[in-house]
MARMAR-628177 format. One line per 8 residues: number of its first residue (from 0); for each residue z, y, x of C-alpha. Coordinates in steps of 0.05 Angstrom, whole numbers, plus 5000, padded with zeros to 4 digits. Each point is the difference from the previous one (the first is absolute). Last residue first. Layout:
<nodes>
NUM	Z:Y:X  ...
</nodes>
This chain:
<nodes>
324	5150:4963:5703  5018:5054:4939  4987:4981:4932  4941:5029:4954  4971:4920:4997  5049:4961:5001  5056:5021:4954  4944:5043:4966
316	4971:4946:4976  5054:4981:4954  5013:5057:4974  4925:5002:4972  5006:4984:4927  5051:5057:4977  5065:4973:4959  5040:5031:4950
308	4963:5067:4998  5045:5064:4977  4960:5055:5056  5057:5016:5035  5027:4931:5012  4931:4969:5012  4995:5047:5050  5061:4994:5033
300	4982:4927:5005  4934:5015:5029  5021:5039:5058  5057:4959:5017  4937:4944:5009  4964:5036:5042  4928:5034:4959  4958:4989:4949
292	5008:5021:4929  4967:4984:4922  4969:4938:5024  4995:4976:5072  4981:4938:5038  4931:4998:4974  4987:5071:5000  5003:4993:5073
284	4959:4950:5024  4959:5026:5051  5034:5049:5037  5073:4970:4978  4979:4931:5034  4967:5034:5064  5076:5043:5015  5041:4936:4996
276	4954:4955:5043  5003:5063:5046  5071:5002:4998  5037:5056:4975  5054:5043:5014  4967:5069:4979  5008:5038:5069  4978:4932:5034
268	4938:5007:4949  4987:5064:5007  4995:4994:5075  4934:4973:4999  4977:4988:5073  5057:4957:5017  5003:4969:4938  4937:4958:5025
260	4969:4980:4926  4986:4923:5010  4947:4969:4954  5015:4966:4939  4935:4986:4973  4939:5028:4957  4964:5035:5055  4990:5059:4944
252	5085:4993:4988  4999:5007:5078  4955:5052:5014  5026:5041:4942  5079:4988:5029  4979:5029:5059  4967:5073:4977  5070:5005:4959
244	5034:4989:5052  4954:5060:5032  4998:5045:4954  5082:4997:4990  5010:5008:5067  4950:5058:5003  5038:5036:4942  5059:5006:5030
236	5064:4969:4956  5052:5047:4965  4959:5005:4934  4996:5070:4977  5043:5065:4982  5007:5045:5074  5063:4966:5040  5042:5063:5013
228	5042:4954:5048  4973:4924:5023  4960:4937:4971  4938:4986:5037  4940:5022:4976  4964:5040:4945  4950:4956:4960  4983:5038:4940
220	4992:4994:4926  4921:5003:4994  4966:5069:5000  4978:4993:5060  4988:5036:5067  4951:5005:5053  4989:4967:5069  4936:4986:4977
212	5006:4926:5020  5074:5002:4984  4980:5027:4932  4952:4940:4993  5047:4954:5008  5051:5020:4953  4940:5010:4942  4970:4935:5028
204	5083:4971:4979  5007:5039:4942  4939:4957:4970  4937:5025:4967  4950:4954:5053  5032:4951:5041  4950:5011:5057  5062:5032:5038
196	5044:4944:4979  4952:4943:5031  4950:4948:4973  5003:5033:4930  4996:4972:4924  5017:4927:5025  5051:4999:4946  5053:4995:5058
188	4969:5060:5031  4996:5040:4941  5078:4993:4985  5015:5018:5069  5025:5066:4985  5045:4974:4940  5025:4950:5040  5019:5043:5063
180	5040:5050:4941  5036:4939:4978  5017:4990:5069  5021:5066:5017  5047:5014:4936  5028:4932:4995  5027:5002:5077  5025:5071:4992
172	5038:4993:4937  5006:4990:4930  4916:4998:4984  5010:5009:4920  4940:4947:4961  4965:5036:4941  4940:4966:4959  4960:5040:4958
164	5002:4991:4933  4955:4993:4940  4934:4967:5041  4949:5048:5020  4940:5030:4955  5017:4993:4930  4943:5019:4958  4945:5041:4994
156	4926:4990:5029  4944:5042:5028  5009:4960:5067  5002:5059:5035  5044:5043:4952  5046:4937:5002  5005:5009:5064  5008:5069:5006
148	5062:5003:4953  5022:4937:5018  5017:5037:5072  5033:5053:4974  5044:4959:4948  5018:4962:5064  5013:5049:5047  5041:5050:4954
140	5042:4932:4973  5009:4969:5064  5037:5085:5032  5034:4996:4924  5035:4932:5019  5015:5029:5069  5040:5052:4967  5013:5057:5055
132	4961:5049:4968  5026:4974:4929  5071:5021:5015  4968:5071:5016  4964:5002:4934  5058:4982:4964  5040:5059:5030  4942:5046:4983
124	4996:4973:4930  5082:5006:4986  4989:5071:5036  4944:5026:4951  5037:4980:4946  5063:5048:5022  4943:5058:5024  4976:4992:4927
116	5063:5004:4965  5015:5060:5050  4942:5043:4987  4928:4986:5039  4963:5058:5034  4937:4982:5037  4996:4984:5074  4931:4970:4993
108	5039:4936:5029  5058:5003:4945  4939:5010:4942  4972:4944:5013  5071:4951:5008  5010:5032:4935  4931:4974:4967  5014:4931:5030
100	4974:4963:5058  4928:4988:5011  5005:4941:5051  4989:4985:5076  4997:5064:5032  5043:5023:4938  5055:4961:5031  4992:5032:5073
92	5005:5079:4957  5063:4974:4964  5043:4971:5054  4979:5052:5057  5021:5049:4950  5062:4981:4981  5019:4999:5082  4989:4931:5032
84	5059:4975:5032  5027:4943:4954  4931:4974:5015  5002:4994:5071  5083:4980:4994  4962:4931:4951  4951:4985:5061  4973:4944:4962
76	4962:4946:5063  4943:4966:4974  4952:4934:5027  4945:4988:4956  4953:4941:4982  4943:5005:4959  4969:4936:4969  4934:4968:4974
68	4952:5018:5061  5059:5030:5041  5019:5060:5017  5052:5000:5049  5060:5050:5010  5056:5016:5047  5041:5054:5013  4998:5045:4948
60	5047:5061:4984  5037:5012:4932  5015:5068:4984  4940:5002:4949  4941:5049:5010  4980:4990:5069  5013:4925:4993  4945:5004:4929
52	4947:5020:5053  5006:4953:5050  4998:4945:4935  4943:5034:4963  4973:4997:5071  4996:4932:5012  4998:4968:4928  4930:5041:4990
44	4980:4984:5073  5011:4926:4978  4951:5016:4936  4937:4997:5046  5000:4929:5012  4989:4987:4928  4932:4961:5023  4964:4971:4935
36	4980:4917:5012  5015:4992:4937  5037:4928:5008  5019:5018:5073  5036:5064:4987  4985:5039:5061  5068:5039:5025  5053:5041:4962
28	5041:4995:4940  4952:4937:4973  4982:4980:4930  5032:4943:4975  5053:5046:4962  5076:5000:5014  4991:5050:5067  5067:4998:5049
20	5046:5044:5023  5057:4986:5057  5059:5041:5020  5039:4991:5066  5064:5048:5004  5035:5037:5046  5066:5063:4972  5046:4939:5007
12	5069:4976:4971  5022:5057:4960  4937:5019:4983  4998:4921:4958  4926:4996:4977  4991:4923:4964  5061:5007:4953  4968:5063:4977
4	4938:4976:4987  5016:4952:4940  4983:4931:5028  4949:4953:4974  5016:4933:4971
</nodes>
């Protein structure tokens, strides 16, 4: 039976969480349907920058994503303080990027008068608006409808586009947040989609790439080094470590064995605790192992505690694989 959202998002636990979409109909998201033989390559750009676009609106960054031929995957982090920052303005005039708002929200950006009844109503909206800027159900639900929008005005068709729900797993902690993130990127690869991440076209991981390339910067949630004092907001890792184990764990999912992964060279993995047996299972199988969370086992079962679940399929996993060698 599904789950009602808010026992799958638990802010108290962790701001990181892995989302998945996926289309109900035959026809495809992406890609060359092979009945048809009609190319929809075109609509990953659509999902690509609908998403880029939608993290400069919301106060939730992205740092991972994959679109698939059936599926998009999607790695946020909800900067709640971001949003509890924003002036009244910032709130409204980023919400009516996205939608029309209401007739007082209008007249509060033209700087028109409003008596106090409406300046009380216009605060309950304001304040809803800014919850909903850090919603990630309302980030799905402005992609989606968005995207069945266009499709369905390119298939001249109606009718439910994805399926009901998306599905929600919360990343509790370093470990879970890295290698979901290295699954999500390598997605393409293990559909035999790409040979290698920088041919792994509308992924975070040939948008990571490319920036280093460039020597530019991203939009993407940011890699921003070692832990220490006035730490800017990102993921304390460098971003050439992560390149590169990811780089390694293509070639050896594409090899289609074990391999060794030399920790030496990788030190996110000593930093991390894991094995490289460890580290190649949760690449490549991770929504397997985990449901509604992933992460160490004391992670999980404060989860499950916050969010009212009486058991989470996964704990078990988690003994082994997000434990430290």
């Amino acid at each position: 039976m599904p789950q009602p959202r808010k026992s799958q998002i638990s802010l108290l636990d962790t701001p990181y969480y892995h989302c998945v979409s996926r289309c109900v109909r035959r026809s495809l998201l992406c890609g060359v349907d092979n009945y048809t033989g009609q190319s929809y390559e075109h609509r990953r750009g659509w999902v690509e920058a609908r998403l880029l676009f939608l993290s400069s609106v919301f106060s939730i960054d992205i740092c991972a994503y994959a679109v698939m031929s059936n599926h998009v995957h999607v790695v946020l982090y909800v900067d709640v303080k971001q949003a509890q920052s924003w002036s009244d303005m910032d709130v409204v005039t980023r919400w009516h990027r996205l939608h029309k708002g209401t007739l007082l929200t209008q007249m509060f950006v033209k700087g028109e008068a409003l008596n106090q009844s409406q300046l009380l109503t216009l605060d309950e909206t304001i304040a809803e608006y800014r919850k909903r800027l850090h919603d990630i159900s309302w980030l799905m639900r402005d992609l989606n409808e968005y995207i069945a929008r266009e499709a369905n005005k390119e298939d001249d068709c109606t009718g439910r586009f994805w399926e009901g729900r998306f599905k929600s797993q919360a990343l509790l902690d370093e470990a879970a947040v890295l290698a979901c993130m290295a699954y999500v990127d390598l997605n393409p690869i293990r559909a035999k989609m790409a040979n290698t991440p920088e041919t792994s076209q509308h992924t975070s991981i040939q948008t990571r790439l490319a920036s280093i390339k460039q020597n530019t910067t991203t939009t993407l949630m940011p890699f921003v080094g070692n832990p220490r004092q006035n730490m800017p907001k990102g993921m304390a890792f460098s971003l050439q470590d992560y390149c590169e184990l990811v780089d390694t764990t293509g070639r050896v999912i594409r090899n289609d064995k074990a391999g060794h992964i030399d920790s030496q060279h990788h030190p996110i993995l000593q930093r991390l605790g894991l094995s490289d047996e460890q580290w190649l299972t949760l690449t490549t199988e991770f929504e397997q192992h985990f449901c509604y969370a992933a992460g160490a086992e004391m992670m999980m079962n404060q989860f499950k505690r916050h969010t009212g679940h009486q058991r989470i399929r996964g704990i078990s996993k988690a003994k082994t694989l997000l434990r430290c060698v």
